[in-house]
N, CA, C and O atoms as a MOPAC input file, in Angstrom:
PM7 MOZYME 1SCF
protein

 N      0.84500 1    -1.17500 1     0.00000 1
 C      0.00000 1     0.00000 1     0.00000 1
 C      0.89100 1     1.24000 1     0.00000 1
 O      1.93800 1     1.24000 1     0.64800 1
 N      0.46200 1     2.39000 1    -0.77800 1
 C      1.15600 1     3.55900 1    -0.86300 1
 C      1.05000 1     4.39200 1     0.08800 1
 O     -0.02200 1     4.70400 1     0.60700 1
 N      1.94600 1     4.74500 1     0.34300 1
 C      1.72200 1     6.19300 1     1.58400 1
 C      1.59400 1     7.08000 1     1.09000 1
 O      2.04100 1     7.41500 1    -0.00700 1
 N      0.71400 1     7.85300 1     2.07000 1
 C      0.55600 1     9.56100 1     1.28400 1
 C      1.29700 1    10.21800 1     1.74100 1
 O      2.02700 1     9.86200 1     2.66600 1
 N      1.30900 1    11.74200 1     1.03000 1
 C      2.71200 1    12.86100 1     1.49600 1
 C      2.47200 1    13.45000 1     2.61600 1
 O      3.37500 1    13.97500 1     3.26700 1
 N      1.17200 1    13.44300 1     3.00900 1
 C      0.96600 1    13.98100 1     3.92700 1
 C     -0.50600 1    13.68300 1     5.09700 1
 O     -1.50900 1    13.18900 1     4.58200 1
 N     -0.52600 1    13.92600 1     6.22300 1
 C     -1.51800 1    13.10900 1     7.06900 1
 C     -2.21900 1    14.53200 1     7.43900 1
 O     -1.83600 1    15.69100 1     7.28200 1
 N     -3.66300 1    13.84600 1     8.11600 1
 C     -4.24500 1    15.06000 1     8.81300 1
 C     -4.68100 1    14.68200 1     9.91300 1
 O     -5.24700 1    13.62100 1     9.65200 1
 N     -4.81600 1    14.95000 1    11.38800 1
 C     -5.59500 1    14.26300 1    12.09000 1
 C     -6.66200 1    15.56900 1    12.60400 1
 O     -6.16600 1    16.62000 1    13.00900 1
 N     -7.71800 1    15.43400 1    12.55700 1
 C     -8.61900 1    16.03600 1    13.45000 1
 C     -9.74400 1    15.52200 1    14.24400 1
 O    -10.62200 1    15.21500 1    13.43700 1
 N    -10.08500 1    15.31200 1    15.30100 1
 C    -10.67500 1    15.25200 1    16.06100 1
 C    -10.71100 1    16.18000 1    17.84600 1
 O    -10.03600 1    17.12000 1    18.26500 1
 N    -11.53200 1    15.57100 1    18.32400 1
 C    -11.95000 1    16.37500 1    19.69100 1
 C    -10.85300 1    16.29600 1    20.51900 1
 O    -10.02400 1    15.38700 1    20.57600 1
 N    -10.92100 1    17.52600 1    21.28800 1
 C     -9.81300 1    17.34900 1    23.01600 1
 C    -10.28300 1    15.94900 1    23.14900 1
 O    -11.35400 1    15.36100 1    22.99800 1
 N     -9.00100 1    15.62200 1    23.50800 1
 C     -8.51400 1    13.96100 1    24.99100 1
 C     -8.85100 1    12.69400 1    24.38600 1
 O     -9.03600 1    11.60200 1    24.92300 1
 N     -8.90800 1    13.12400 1    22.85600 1
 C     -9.53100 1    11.49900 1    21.60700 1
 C     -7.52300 1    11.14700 1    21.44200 1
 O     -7.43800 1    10.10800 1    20.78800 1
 N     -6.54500 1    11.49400 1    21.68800 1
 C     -4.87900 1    10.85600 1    21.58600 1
 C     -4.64300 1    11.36500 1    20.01400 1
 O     -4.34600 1    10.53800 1    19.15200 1
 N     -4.81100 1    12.93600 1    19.66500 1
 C     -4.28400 1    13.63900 1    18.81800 1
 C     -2.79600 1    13.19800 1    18.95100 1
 O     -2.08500 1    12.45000 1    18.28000 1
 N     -2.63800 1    13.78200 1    19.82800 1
 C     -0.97700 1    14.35500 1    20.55200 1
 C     -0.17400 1    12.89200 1    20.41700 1
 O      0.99100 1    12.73900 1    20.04900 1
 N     -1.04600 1    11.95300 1    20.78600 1
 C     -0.15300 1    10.42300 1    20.75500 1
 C     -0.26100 1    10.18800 1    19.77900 1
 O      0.86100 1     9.92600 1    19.34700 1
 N     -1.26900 1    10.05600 1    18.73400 1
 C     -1.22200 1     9.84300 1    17.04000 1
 C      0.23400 1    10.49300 1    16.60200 1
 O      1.30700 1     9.99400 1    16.26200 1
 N     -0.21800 1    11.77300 1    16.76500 1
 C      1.03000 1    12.70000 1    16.02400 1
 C      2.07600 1    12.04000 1    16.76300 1
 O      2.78000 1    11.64800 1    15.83200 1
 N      2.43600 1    11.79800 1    17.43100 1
 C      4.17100 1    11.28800 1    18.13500 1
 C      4.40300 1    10.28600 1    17.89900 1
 O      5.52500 1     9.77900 1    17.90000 1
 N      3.35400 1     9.76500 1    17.63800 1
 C      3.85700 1     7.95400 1    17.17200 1
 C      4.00000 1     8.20500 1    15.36500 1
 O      4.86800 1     7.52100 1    14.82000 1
 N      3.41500 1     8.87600 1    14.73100 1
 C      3.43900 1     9.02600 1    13.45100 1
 C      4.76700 1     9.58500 1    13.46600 1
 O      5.56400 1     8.80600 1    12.94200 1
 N      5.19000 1    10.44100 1    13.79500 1
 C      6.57400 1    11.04100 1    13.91700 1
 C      7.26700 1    10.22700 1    13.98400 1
 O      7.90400 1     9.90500 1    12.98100 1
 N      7.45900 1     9.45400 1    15.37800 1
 C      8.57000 1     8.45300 1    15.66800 1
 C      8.87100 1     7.65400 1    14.34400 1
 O      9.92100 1     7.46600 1    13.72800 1
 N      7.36600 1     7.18700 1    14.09500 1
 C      7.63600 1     5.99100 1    13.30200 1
 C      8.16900 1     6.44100 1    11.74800 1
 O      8.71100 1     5.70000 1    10.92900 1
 N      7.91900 1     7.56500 1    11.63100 1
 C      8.87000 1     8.02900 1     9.85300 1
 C     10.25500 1     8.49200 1    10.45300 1
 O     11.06000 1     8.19000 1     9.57100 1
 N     11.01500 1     9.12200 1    11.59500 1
 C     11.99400 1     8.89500 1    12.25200 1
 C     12.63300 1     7.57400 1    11.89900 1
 O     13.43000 1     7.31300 1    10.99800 1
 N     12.08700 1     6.79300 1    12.83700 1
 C     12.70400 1     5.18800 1    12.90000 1
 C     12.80800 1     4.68100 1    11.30800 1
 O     13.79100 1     4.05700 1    10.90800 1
 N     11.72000 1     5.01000 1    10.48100 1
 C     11.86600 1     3.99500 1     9.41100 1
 C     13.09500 1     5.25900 1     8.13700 1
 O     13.37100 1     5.00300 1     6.96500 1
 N     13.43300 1     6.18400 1     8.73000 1
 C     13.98100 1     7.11300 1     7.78800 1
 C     16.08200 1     6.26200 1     7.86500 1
 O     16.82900 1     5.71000 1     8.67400 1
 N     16.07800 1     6.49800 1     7.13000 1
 C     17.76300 1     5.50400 1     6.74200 1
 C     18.64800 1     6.48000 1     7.16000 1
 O     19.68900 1     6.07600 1     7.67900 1
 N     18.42200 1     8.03800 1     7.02200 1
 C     18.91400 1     8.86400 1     8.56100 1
 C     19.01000 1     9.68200 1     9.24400 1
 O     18.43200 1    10.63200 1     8.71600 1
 N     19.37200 1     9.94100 1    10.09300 1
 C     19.34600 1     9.85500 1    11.56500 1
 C     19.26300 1    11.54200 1    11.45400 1
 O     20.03500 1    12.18700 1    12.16300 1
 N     18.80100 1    11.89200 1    11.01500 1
 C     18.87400 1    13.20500 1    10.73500 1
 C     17.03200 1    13.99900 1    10.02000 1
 O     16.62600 1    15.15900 1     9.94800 1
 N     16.36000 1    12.55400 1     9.61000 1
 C     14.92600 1    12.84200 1     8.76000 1
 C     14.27200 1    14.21900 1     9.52400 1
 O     13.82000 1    15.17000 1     8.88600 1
 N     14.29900 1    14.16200 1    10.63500 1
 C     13.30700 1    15.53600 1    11.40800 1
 C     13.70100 1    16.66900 1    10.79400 1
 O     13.08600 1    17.69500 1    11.08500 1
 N     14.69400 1    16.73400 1     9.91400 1
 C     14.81100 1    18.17900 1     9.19900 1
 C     13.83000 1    18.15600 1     8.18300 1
 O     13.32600 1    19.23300 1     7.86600 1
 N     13.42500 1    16.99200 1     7.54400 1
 C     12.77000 1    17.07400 1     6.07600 1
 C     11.04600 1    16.89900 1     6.39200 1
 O     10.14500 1    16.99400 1     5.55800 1
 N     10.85800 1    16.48400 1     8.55000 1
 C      8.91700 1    16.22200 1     8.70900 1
 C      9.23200 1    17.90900 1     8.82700 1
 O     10.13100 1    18.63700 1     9.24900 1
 N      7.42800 1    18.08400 1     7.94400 1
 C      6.48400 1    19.32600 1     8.35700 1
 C      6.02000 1    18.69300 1     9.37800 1
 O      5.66400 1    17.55900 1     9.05900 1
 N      5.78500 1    19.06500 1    11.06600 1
 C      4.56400 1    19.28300 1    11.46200 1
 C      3.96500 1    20.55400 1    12.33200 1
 O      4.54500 1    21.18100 1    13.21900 1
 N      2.83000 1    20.71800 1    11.89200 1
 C      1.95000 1    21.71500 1    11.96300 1
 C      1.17000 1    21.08100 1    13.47400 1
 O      0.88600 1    19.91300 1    13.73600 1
 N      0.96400 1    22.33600 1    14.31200 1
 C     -0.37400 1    22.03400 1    14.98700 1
 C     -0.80800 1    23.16500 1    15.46800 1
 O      0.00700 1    23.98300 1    15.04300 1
 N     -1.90600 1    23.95400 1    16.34900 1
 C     -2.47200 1    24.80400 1    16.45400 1
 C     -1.70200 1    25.93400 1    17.42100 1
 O     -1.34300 1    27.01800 1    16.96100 1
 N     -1.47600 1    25.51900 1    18.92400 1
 C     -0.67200 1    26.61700 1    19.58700 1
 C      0.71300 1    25.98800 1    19.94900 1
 O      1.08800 1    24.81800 1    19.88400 1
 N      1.35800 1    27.12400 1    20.35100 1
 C      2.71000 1    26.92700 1    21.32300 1
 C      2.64000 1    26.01200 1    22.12200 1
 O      3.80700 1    25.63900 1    22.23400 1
 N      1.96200 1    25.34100 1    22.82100 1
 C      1.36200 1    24.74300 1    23.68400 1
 C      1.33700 1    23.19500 1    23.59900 1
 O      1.55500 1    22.24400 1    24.35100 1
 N      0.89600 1    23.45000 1    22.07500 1
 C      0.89500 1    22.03400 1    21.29000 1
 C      2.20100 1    21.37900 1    20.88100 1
 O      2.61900 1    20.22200 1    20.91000 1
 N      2.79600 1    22.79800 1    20.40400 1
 C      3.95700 1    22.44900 1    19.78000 1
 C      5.02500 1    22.15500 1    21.23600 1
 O      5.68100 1    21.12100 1    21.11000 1
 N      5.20400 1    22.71600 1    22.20800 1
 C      6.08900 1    22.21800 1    23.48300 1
 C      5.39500 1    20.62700 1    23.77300 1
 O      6.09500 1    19.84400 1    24.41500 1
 N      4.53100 1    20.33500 1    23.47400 1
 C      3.75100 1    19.01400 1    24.10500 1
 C      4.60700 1    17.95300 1    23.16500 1
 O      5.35900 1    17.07800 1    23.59300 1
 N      4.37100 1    18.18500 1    22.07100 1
 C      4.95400 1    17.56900 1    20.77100 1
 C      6.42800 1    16.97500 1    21.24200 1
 O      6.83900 1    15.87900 1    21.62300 1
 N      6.99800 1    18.27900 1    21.01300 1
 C      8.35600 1    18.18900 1    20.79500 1
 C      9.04100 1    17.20200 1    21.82300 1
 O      9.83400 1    16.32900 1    21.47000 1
 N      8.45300 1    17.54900 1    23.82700 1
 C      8.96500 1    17.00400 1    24.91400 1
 C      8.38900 1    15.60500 1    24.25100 1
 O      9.21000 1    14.83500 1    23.75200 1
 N      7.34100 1    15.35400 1    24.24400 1
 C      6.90600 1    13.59900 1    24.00200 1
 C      7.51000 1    12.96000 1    22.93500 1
 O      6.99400 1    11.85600 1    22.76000 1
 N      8.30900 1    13.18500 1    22.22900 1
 C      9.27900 1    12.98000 1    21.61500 1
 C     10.84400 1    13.08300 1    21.86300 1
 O     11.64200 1    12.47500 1    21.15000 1
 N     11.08100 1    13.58100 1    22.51500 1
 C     12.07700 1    13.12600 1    22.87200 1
 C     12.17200 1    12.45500 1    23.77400 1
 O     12.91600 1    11.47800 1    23.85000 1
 N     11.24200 1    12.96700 1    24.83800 1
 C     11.06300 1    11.85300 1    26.13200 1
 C     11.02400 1    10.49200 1    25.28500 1
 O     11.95700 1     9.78400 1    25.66400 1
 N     10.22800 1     9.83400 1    24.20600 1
 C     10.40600 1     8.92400 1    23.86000 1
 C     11.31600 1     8.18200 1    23.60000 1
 O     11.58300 1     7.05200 1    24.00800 1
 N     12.00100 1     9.11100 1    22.61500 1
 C     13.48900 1     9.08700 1    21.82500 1
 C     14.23500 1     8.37300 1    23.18700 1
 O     14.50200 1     7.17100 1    23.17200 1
 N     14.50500 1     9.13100 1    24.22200 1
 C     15.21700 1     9.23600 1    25.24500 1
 C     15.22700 1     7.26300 1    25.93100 1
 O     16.09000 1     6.38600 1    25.93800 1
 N     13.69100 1     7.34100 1    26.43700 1
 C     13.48400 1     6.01700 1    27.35100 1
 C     13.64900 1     4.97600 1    25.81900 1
 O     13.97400 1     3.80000 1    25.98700 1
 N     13.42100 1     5.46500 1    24.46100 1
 C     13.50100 1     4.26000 1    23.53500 1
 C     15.42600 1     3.93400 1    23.81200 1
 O     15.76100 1     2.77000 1    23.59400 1
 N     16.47200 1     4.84100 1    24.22300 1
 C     17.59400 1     4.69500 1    23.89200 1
 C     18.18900 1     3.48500 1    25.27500 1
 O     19.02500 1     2.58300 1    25.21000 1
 N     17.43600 1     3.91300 1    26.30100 1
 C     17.50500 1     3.55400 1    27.58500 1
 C     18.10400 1     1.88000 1    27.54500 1
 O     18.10900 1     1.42700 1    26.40100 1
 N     18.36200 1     1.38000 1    28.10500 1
 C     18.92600 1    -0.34000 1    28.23400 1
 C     17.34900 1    -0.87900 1    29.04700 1
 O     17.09000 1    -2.07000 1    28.87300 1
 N     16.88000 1    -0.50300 1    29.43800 1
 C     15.25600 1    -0.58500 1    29.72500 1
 C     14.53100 1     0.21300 1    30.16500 1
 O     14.40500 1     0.50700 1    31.35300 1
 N     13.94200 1     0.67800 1    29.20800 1
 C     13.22700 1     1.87400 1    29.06500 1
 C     11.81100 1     1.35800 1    30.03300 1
 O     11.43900 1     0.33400 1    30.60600 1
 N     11.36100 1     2.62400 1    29.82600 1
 C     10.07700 1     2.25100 1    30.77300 1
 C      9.44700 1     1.31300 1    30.57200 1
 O      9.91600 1     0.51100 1    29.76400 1
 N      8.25400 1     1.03500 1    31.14800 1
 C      6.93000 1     0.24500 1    30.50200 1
 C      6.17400 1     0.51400 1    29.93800 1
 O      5.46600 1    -0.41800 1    29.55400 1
 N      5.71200 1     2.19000 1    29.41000 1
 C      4.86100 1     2.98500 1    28.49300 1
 C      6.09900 1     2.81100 1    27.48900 1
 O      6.03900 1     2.11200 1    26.47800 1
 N      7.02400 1     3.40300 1    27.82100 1
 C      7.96400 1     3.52300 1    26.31500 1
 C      8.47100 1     1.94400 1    25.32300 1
 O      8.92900 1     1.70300 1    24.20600 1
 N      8.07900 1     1.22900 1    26.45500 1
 C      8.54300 1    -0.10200 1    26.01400 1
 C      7.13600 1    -0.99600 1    25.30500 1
 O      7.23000 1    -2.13400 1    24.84500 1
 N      5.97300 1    -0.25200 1    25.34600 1
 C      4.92100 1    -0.68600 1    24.64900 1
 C      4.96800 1    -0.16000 1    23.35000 1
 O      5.02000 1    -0.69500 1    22.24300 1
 N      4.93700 1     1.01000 1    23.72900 1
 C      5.13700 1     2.38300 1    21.89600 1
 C      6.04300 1     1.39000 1    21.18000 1
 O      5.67100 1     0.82200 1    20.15200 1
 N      7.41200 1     1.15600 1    21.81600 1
 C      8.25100 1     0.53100 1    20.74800 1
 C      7.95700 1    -0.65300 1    20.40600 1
 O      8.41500 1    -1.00800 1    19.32000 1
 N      6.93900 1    -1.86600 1    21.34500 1
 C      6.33300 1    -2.74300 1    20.73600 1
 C      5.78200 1    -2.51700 1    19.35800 1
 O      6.21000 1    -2.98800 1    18.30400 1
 N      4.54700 1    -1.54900 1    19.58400 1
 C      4.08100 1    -1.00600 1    18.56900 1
 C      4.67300 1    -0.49900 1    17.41000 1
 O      4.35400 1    -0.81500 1    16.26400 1
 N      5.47700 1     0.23600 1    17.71000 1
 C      6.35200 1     0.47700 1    16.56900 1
 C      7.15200 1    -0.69000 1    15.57700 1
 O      7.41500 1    -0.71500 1    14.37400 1
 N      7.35200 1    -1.46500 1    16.50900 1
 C      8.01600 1    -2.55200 1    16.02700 1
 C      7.07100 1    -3.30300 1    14.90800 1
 O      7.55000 1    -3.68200 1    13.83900 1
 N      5.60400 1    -3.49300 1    15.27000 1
 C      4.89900 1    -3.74200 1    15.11500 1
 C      4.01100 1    -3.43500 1    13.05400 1
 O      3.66900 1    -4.09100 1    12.07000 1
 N      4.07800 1    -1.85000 1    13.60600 1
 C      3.95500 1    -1.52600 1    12.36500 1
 C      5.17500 1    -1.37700 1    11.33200 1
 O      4.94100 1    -1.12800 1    10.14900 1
 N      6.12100 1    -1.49100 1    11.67900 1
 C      7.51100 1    -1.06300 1    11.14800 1
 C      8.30000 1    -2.49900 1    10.43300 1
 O      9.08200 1    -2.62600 1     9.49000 1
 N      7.84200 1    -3.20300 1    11.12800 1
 C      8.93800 1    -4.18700 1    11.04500 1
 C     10.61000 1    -4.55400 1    11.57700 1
 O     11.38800 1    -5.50600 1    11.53600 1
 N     10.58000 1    -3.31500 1    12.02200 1
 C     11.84700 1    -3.26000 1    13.25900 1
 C     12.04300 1    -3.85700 1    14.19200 1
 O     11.04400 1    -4.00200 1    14.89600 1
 N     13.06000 1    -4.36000 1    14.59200 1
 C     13.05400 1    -5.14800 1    15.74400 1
 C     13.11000 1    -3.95700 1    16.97000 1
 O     13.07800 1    -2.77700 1    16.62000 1
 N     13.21000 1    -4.37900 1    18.70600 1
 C     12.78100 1    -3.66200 1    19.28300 1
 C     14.68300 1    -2.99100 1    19.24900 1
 O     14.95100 1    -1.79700 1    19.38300 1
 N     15.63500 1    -3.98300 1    19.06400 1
 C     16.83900 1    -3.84800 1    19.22800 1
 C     17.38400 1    -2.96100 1    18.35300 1
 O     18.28600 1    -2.29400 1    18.86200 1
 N     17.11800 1    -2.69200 1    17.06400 1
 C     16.93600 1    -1.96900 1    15.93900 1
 C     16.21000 1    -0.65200 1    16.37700 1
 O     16.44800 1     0.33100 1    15.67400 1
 N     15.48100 1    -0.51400 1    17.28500 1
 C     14.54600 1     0.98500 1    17.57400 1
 C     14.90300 1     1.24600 1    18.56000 1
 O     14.10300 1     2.07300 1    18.99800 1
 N     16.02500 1     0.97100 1    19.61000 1
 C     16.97200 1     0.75300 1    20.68700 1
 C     18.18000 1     1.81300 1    20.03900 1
 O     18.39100 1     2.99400 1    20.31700 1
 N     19.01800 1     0.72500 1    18.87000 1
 C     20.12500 1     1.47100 1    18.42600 1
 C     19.32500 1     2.82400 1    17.44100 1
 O     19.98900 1     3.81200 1    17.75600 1
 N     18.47600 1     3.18300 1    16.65300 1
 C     18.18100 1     4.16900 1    16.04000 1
 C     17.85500 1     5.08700 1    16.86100 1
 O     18.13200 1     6.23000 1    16.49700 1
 N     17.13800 1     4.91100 1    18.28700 1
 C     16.70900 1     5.95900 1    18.83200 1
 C     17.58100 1     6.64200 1    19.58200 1
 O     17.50200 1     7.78600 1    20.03000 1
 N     18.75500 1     5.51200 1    19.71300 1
 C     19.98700 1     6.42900 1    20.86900 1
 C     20.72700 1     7.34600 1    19.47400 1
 O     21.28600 1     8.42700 1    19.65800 1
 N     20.61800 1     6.74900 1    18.21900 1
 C     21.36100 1     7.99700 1    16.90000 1
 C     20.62600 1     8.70000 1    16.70800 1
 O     21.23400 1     9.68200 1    16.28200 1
 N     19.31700 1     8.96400 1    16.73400 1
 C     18.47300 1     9.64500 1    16.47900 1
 C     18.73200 1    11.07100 1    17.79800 1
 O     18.91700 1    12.27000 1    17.59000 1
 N     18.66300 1    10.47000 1    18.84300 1
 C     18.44300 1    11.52200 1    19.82800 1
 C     19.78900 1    12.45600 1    20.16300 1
 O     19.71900 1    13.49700 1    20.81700 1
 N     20.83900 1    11.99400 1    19.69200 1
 C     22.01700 1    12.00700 1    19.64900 1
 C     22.10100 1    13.17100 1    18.75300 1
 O     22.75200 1    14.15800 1    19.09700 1
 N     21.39100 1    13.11200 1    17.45900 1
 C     21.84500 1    13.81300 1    16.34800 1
 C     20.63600 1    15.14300 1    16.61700 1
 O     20.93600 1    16.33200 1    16.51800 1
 N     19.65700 1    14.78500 1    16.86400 1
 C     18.61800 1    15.70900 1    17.73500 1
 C     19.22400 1    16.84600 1    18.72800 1
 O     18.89200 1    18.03100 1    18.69900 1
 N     20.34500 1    16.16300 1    19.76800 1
 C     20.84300 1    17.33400 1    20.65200 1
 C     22.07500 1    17.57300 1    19.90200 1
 O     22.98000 1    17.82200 1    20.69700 1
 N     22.51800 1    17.59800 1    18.53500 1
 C     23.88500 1    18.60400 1    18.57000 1
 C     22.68900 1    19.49700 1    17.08500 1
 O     23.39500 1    20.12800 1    16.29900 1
 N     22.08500 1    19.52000 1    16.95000 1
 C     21.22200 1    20.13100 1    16.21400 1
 C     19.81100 1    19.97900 1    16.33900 1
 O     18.92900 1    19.46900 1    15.64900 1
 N     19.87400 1    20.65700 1    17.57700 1
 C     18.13000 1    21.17000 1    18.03900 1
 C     17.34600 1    22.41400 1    16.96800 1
 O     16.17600 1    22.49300 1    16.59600 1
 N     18.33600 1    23.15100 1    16.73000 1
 C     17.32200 1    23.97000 1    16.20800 1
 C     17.11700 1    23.54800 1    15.17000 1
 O     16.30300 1    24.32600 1    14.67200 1
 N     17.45500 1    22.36700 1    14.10600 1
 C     16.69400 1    22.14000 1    13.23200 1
 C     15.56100 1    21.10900 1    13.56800 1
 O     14.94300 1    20.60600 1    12.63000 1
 N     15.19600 1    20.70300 1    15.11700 1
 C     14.06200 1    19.82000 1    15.05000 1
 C     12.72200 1    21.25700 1    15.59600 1
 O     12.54700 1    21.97800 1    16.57900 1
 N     12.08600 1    21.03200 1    14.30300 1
 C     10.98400 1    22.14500 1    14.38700 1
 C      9.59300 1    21.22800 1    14.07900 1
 O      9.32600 1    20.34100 1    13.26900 1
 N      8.82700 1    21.93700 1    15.19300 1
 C      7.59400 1    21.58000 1    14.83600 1
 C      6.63600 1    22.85000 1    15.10200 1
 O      6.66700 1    23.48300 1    16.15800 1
 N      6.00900 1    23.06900 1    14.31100 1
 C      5.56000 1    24.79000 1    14.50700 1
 C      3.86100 1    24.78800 1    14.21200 1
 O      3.15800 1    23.93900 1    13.66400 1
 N      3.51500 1    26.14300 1    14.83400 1
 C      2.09800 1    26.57300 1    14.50800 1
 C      1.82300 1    26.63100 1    13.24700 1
 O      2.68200 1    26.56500 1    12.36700 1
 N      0.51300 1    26.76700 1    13.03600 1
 C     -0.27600 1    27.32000 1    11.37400 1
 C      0.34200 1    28.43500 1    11.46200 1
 O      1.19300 1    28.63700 1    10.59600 1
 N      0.10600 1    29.58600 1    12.59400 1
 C      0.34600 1    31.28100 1    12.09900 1
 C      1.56300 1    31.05700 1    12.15300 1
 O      1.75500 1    31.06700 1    10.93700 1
 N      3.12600 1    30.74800 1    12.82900 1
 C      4.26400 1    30.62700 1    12.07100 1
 C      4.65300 1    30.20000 1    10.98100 1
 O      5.54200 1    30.81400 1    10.39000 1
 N      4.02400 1    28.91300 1    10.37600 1
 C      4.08100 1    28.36600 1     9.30000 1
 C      4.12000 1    29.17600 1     8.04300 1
 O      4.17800 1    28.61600 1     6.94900 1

């Protein structure tokens, strides 16, 4: 099946917008060849607010995915991930410690921004 260029999610407060979007993220992250893809995602969401929510739940992820045993929430996501991906969990272990790695010596290119900045 083809992927599209681009996703939309809308629905109501407290329906797991915020977790859609972070797992959609992660998972074109993880499946990107490298370690660097967050320069090339758009994502858009409504306030500042959204966008600090975003960004921390992502790395917090990034972070406990790099961990030698990550939590038990973070260690389900990467089930999941594994899941849809085809990655092993050991494989989303080593990408997420390069990923997060390459994330803190170039933060300011991981952007995720409002509509009115956009």
């Amino acid at each position: 099946m083809a992927q599209t260029a681009f996703s939309i999610y809308n629905a109501s407060a407290g329906s797991g917008k915020t977790y859609m979007l972070v797992k959609e993220y992660l998972r074109i992250l993880l499946q990107a060849p490298a370690d660097d893809a967050y320069r090339k995602i758009l994502a858009i969401t409504f306030t500042n607010k959204a966008v600090e929510e975003m960004k921390g739940r992502i790395i917090q992820n990034l972070s406990d995915f790099a961990k030698e045993e990550p939590p038990v929430g973070a260690y389900e996501l990467m089930k999941a991930l594994s899941a849809e991906t085809s990655l092993s969990i050991a494989t989303i272990h080593e990408k997420a410690r390069s990923i997060i790695k390459n994330i803190i010596h170039n933060y300011a290119s991981f952007d995720i921004s409002t509509i009115d900045r956009f």
